[in-house]
C-alpha positions as CSV (number, residue, x, y, z in Angstrom):
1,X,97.5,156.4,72.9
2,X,98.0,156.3,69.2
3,X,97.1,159.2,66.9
4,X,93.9,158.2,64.7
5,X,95.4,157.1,61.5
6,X,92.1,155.9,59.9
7,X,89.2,158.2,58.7
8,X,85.7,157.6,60.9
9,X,83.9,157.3,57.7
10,X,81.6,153.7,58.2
11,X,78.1,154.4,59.4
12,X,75.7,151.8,60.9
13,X,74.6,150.7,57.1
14,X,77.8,150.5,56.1
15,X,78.7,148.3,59.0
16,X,75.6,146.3,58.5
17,X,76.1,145.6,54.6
18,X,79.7,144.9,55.1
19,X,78.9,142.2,57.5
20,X,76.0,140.5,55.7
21,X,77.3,141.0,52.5
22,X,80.3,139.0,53.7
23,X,78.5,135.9,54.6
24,X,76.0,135.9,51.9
25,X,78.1,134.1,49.2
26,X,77.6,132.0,46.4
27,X,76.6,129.0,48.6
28,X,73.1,129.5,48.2
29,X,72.5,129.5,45.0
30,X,74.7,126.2,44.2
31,X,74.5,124.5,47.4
32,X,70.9,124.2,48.3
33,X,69.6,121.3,46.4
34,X,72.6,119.3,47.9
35,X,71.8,120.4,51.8
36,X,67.7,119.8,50.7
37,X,68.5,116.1,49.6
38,X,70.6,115.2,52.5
39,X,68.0,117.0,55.4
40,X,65.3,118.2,53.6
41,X,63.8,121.5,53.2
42,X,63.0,121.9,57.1
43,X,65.8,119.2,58.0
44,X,68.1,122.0,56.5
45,X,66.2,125.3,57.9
46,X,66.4,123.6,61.2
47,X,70.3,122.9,60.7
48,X,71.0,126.6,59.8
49,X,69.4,127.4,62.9
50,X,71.2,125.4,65.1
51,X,74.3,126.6,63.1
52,X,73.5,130.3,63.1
53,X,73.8,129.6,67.1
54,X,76.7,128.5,67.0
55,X,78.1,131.5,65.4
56,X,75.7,133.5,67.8
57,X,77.6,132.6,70.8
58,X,80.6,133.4,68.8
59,X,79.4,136.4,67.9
60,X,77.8,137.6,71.1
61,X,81.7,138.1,72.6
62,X,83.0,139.2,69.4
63,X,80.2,142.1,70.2
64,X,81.3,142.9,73.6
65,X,85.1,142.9,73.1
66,X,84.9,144.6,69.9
67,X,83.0,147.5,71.9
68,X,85.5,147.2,75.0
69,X,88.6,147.6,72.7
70,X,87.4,148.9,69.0
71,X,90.7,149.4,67.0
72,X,92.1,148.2,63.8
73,X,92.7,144.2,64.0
74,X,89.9,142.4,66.0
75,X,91.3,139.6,67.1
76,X,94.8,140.6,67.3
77,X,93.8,143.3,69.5
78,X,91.4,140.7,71.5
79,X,94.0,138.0,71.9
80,X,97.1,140.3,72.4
81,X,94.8,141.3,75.9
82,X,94.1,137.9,77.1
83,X,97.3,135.8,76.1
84,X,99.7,138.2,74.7
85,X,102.2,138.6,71.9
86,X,102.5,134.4,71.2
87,X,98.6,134.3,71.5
88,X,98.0,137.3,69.5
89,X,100.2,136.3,66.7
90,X,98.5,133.1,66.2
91,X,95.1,134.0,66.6
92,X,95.8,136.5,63.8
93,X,97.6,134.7,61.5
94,X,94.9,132.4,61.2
95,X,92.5,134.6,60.7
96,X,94.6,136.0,57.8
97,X,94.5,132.8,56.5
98,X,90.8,132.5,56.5
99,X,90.5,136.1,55.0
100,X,93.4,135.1,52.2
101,X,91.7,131.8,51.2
102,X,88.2,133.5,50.6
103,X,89.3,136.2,48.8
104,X,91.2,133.9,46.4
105,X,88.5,131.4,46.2
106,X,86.2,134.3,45.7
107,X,88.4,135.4,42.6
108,X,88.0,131.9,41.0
109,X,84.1,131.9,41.6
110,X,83.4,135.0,39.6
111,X,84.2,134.3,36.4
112,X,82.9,130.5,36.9
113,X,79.4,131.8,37.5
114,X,79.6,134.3,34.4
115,X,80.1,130.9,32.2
116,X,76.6,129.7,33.3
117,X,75.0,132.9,32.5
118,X,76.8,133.1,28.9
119,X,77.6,129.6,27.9
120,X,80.2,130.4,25.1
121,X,81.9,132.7,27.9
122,X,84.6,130.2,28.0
123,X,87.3,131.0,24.9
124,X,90.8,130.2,24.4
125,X,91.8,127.1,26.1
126,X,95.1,127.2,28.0
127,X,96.0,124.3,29.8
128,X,94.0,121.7,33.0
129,X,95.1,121.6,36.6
130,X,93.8,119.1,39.3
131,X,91.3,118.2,36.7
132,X,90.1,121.6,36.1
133,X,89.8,123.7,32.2
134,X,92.0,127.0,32.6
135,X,90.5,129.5,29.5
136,X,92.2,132.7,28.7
137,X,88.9,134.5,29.1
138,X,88.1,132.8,32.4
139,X,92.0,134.0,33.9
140,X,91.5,137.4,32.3
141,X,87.5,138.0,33.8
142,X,89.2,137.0,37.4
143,X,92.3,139.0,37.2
144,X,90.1,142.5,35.8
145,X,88.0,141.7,38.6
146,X,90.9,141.0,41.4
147,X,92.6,144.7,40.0
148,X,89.3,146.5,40.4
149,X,88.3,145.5,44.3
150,X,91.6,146.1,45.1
151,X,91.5,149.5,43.6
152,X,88.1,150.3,45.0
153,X,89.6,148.9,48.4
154,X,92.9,151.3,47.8
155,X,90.6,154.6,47.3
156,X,88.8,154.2,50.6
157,X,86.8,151.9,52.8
158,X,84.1,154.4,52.5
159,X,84.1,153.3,48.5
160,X,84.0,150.1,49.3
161,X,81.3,150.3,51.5
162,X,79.0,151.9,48.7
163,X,79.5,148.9,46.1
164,X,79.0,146.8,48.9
165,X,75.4,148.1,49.7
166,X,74.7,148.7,46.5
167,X,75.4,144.9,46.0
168,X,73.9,143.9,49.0
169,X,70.7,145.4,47.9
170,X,70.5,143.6,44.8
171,X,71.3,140.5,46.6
172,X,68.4,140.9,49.1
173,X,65.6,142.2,46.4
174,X,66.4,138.5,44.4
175,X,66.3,136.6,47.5
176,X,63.0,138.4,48.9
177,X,61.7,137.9,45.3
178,X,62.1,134.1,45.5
179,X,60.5,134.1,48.8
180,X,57.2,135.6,47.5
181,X,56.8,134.6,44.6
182,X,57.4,131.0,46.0
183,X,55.0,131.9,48.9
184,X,52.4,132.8,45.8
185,X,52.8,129.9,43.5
186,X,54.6,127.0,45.4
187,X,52.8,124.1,47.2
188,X,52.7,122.7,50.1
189,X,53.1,119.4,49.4
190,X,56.5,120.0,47.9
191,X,57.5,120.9,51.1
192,X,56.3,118.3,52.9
193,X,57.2,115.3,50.9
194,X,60.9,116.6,51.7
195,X,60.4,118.7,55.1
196,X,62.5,116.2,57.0
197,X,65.0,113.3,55.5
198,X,65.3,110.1,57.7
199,X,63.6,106.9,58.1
200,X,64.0,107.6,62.2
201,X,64.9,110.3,64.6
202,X,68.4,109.0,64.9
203,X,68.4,109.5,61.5
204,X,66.7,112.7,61.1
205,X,68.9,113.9,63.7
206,X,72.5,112.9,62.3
207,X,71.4,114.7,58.5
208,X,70.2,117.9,60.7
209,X,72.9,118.1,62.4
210,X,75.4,117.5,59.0
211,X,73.6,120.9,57.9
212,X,74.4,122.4,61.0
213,X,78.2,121.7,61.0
214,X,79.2,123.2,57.9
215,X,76.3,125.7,58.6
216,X,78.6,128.2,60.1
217,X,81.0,128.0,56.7
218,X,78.6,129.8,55.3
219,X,78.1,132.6,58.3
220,X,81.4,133.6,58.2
221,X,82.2,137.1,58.2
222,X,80.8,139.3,60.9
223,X,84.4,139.3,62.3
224,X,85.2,141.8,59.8
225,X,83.6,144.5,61.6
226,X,86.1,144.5,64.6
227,X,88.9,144.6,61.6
228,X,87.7,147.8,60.7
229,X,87.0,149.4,64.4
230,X,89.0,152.6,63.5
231,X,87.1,153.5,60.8
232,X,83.1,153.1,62.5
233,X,81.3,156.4,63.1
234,X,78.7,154.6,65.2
235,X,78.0,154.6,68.9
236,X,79.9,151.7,70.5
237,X,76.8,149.9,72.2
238,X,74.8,150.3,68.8
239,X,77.9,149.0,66.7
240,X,77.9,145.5,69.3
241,X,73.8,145.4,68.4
242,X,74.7,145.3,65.0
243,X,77.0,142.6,64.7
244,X,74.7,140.2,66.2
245,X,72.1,141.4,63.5
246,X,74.1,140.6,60.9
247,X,74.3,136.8,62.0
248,X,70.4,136.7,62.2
249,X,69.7,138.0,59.1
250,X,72.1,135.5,57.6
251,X,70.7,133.0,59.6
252,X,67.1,134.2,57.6
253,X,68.1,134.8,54.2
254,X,69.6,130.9,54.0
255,X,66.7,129.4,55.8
256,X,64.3,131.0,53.9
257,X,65.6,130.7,50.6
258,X,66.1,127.0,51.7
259,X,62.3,127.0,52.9
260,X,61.2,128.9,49.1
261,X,63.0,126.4,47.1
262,X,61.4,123.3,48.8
263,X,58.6,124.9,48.3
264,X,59.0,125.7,44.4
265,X,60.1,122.5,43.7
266,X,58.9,118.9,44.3
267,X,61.7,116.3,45.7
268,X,62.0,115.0,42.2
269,X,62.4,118.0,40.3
270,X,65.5,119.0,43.1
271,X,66.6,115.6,42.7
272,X,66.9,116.2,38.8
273,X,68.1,119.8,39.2
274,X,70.7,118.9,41.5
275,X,72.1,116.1,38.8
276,X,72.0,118.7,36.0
277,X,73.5,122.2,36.2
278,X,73.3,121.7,40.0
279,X,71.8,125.7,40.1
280,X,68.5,124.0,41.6
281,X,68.2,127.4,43.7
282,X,67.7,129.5,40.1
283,X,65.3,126.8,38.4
284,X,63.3,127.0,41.5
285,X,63.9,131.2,40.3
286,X,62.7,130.1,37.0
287,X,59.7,127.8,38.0
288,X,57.5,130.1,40.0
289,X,58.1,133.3,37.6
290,X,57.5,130.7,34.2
291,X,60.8,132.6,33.0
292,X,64.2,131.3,32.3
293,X,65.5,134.6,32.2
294,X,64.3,134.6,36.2
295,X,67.0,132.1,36.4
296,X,69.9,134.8,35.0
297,X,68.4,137.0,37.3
298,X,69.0,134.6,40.7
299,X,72.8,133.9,39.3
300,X,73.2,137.7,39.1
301,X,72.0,137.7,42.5
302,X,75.2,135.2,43.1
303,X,77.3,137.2,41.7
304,X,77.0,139.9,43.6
305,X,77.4,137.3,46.6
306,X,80.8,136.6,45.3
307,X,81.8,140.5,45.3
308,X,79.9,141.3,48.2
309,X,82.5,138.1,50.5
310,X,85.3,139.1,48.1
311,X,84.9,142.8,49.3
312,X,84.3,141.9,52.9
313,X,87.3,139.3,53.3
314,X,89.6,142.1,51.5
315,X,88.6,144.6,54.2
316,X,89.2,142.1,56.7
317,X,92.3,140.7,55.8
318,X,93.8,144.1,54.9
319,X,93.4,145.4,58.4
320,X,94.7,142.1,60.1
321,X,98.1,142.6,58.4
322,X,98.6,145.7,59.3
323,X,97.4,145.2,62.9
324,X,100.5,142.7,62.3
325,X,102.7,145.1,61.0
326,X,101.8,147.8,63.8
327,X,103.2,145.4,66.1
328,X,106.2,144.5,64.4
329,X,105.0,141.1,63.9
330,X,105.6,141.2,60.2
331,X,107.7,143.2,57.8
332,X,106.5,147.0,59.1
333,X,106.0,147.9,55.3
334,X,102.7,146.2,55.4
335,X,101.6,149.1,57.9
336,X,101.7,151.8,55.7
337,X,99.0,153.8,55.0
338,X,97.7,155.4,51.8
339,X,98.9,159.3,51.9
340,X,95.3,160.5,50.9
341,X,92.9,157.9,51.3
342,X,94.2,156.4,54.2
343,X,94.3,153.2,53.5
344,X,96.8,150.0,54.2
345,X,98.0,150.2,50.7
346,X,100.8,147.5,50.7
347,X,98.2,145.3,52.7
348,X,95.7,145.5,50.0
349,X,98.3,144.9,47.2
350,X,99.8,141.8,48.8
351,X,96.0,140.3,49.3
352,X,94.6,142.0,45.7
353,X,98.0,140.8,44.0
354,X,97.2,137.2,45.3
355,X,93.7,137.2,44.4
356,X,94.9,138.3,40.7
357,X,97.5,135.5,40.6
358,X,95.5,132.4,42.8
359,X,93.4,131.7,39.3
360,X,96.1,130.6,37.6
361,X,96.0,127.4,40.0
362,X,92.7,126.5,38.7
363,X,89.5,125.8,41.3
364,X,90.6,122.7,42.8
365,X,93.3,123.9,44.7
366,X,91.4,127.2,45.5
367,X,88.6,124.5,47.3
368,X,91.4,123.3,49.1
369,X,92.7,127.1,50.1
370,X,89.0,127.7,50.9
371,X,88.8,124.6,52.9
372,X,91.8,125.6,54.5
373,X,90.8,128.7,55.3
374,X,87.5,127.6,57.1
375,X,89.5,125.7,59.6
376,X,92.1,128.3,60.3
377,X,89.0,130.9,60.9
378,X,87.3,128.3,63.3
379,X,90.5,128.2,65.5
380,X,90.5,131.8,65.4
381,X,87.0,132.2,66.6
382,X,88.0,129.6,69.6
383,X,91.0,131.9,70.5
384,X,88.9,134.8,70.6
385,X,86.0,132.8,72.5
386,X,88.9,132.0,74.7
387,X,90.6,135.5,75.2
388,X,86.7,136.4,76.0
389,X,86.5,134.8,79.5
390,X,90.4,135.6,80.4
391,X,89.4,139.2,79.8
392,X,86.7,139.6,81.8
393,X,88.8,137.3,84.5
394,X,91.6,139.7,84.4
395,X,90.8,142.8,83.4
396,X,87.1,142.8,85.2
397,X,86.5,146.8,85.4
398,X,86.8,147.7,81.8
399,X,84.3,149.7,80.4
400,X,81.8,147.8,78.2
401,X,79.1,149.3,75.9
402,X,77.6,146.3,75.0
403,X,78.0,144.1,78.1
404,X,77.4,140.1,77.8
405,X,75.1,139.3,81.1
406,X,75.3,135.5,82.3
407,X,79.1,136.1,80.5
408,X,80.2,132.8,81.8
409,X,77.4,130.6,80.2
410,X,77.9,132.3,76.9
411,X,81.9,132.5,76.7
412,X,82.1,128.7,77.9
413,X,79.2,127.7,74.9
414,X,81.5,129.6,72.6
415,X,84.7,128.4,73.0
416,X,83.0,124.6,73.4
417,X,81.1,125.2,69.8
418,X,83.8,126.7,67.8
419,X,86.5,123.6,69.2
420,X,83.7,121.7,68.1
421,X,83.8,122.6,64.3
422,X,87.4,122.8,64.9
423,X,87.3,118.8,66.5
424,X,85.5,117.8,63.2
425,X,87.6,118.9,60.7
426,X,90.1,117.0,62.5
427,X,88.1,114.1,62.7
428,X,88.4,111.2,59.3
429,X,84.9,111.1,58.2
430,X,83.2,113.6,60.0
431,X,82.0,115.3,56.6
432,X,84.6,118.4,57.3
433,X,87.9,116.4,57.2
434,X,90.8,117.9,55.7
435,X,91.9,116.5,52.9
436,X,96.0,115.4,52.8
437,X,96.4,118.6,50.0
438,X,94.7,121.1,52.8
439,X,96.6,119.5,55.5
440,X,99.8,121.0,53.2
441,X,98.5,124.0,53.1
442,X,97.5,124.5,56.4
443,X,100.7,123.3,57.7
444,X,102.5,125.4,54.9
445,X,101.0,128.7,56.3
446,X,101.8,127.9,59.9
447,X,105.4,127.4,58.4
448,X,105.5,130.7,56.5
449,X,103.9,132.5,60.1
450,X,107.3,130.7,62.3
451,X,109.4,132.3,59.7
452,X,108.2,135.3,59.7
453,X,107.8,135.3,64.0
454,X,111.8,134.2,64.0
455,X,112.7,136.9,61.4
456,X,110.9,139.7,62.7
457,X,111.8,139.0,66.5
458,X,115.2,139.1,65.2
459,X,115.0,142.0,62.9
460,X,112.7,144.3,65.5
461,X,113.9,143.1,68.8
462,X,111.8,144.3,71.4
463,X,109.4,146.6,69.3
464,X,108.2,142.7,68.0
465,X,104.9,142.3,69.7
466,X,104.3,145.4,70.9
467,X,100.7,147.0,70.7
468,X,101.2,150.3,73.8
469,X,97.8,151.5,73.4
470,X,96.1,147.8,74.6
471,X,98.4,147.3,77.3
């Protein structure tokens, strides 16, 4: 067994937060007039729902393995168990990919919502890309912002951790403000003239359920509490518990802010929202407090979505490269940890570095990243699904904290879910398609992962692979 090289510093808020604060994003606030016109305000309640259990199942064996073997990595850890070192190096390197492609997206997003909140934000035009306006003060916003996670990241988790709740906080008090206030001065009949969109049930059905596949998008996240195993003070059985919360209250949040702006707003006035600034989640904001400064307010709120996923995803992706590096897997430099803060520095600057530099490609090619990313993750989730029921086939006496019962049922509705999502992005017109430029990049990353496997097998000989203390 490995000496602890991480400090136990994460309690079970900190845990929480992290998780949460990952999925809970900027989607709300920009997407929701979109999902209310194509299912309605209940249609699309009804499709987070659904979604949310897809990533439940998901969840529920991310719980018990991450209690059964809680150290640094997750999934590499989970998938190095079931199918070993070829398994575990592409399970991983996806989920790097998906924790990469946030981040970056996440860097571009910042400064993109700071233009709607100050509208002459935007100064000193540098050149277009895919179609998209590149301004000096945008680039320099997202690169400040890039260098300050990454230093908060570099001082400690435990730092991290506190912006994150602090964040977190302010993202809930917005969200629970809505809700009220919508509760107070909304109407019914909003709601009901767009509850459900369809002229049948076949209908109905098909725009539910095209909320619920790219419902899960939006939920990812909770997978970064395995990542950071090593560095949880909280009782194994407690920590599983708290992992599934964190989907359910994401599962809440977007449902009932979904719920509060179809209640706020009649199907018009989304319809017109929508068309305009497309922030029909703050004029809902704006509508039931009589304020356009309410409206700032809700953006703010998104903002600190953006930080609280950028944070998350940096935590996350950190630890999944080093994992790598442990193992020899990749260049072992990326395992090094911080002298004093004990962090995995040269992790963090590789991911922080490429956040800082990803704006110069503009948005466009960070939604294809992003998209990227989302596909890479839902593979991921499959292997882990996977690794699940070959773990408790193989290995069936290992202590579990939090112990799945009817373990069969809910590994098998896993791994079918997750190659689900993964089947539709695969699928021409299925609404989650990759496009020919996220094909490249996909493609391009599972390139970059064979030369690294080739070079480092080469390089490390039999150390490549290698993780003692799982075996």
């Amino acid at each position: 067994m490995k000496e602890q090289k991480f400090k136990r510093v994460l309690n079970a808020g900190d845990v929480l937060v992290t998780a949460f604060g990952a999925m809970i994003g900027w989607g709300w606030v920009v997407s929701t007039g979109e999902w209310i016109s194509n299912a309605g305000a209940i249609g699309t309640a009804l499709g987070f729902v659904i979604g949310g259990i897809m990533i439940y199942f998901v969840g529920m064996t991310y719980a018990e393995l991450t209690t059964a073997m809680p150290k640094c990595g997750g999934e590499h850890v989970f998938s190095y168990r079931a199918m070993g070192p070829a398994g575990s190096f592409v399970c991983t390197w996806a989920i790097i990919l998906s924790y990469i492609g946030v981040v970056c997206f996440e860097a571009c997003s910042l400064p993109t919502i700071i233009s709607y909140i100050f509208p002459d934000f935007l100064q000193g035009y540098l050149y277009t890309i895919a179609g998209f306006d590149v301004y000096a003060s945008w680039l320099a916003v997202a690169v400040a912002f890039a260098a300050f996670i990454t230093f908060i990241n570099i001082r400690g988790v435990k730092s991290a951790a506190i912006l994150q709740t602090i964040l977190t906080f302010v993202i809930a008090g917005v969200g629970i403000l809505l809700v009220a206030v919508s509760a107070l001065r909304g109407s019914p009949s909003n709601l009901m003239s767009q509850g459900i969109i369809g002229e049948n049930g076949g209908d109905i059905l098909k725009n539910i359920m095209s909320v619920a596949v790219i419902a899960p998008f939006f939920m990812m996240g909770f997978d970064v509490i395995p990542q950071a195993a090593e560095e949880i003070n909280v009782p194994l059985k407690k920590l599983g518990r708290i992992l599934i919360l964190s989907i359910v209250l994401a599962v809440a949040f977007y449902a009932l802010v979904v719920l509060a702006v179809g209640y706020a707003m009649s199907a018009s006035e989304v319809k017109a929202s929508a068309e305009a600034s497309g922030l029909v989640t703050a004029e809902a904001m704006a509508k039931v407090f009589s304020s356009d400064i309410m409206a700032k307010v809700l953006i703010i709120g998104g903002l600190c979505g953006i930080v609280t996923s950028w944070n998350s995803f940096l935590i996350g992706g950190s630890r999944a490269l080093f994992s790598m590096a442990e193992a020899y897997m990749i260049p072992h430099k990326f395992s090094k940890l911080h002298k004093k803060h004990k962090t995995p520095v040269n992790a963090l600057l590789l991911i922080g570095g490429l956040s800082a530099i990803s704006p110069l490609f503009g948005r466009k090619m960070l939604i294809w990243v992003s998209d990227s990313a989302s596909f890479a993750c839902c593979i991921a989730y499959c292997m882990v699904a996977i690794s699940f029921l070959i773990i408790r086939k193989k290995f069936p006496d290992m202590p579990r904290p939090y112990k799945i019962k009817r373990y069969r049922i809910i590994g098998i509705a896993a791994v079918l879910l997750s190659m689900f999502i993964v089947v539709m992005f695969l699928i021409p017109g299925s609404g989650a398609s990759l496009t020919t430029e996220e094909w490249i990049i996909a493609g391009g990353w599972a390139l970059i992962g064979v030369v690294f496997a080739v070079f480092c097998k080469l390089k490390y000989k039999d150390k490549f692979g290698r993780i003692t203390e799982v075996e």
